[in-house]
N, C-alpha and C positions, 0 to 999 in steps of 0.2 A: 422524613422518609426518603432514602434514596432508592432510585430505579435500576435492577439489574439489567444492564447490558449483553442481549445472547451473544454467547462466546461464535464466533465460524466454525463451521464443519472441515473436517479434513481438505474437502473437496474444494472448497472455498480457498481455501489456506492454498492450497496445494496451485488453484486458477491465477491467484494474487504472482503468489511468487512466481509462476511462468511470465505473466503481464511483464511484472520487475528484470526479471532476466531479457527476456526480447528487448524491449528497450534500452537497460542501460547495456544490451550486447556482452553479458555474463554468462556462463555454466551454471548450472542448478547449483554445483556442491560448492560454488564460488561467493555462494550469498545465504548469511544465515540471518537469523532472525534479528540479532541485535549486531550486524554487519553495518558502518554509516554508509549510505549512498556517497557522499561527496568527499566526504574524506579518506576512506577505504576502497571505493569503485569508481572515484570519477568523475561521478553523474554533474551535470551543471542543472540550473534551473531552468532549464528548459527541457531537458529529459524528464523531471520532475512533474511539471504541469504535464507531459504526452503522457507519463504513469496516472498521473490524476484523470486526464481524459478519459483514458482507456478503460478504466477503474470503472467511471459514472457510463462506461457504452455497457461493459459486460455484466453490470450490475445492476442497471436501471434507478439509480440514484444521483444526489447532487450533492457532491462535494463546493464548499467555501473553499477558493483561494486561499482563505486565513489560516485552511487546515493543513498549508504546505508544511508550515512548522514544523508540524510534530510527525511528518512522514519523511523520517529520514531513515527508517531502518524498515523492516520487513512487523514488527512489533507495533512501529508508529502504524504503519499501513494499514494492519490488522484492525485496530482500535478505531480509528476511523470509519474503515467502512462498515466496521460492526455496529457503531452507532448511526450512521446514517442510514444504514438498513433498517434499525430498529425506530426511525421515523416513522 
């Protein structure tokens, strides 16, 4: 049996990707969902872990280090903290 993961609300969606922009110092219409951070914007891994921080202050959740991987894009992001939320 596998567990559905609740999708984020707009509003959510909408807080992530401000987070993303501040940080890696982007335009909204400059970063789409399947945009890469590092090879498209830039971003080095250390903008990457200040996304994750930020993430777990405005979220109240705890992201793994291990889950740098898979947040490369605004997609990766999303998945993430929609599963740590649903902890």
């Amino acid at each position: 049996m596998t567990t559905q993961i609740p999708a984020l609300d707009d509003a959510e969606k909408d807080r992530i990707k401000d987070i993303v922009c501040d940080i890696l110092e982007l335009e909204l219409d400059e970063v789409t969902d399947t945009s890469l951070f590092k090879e498209e914007h830039d971003a080095d891994s250390l903008r990457t872990i200040e996304i994750l921080a930020s993430l777990e202050r405005t979220f109240a959740i705890t992201l793994k280090q291990s889950e740098l991987s898979r947040m490369v894009n605004l997609a990766g992001v999303y998945a993430v903290v929609a599963e740590a939320k649903a902890k």
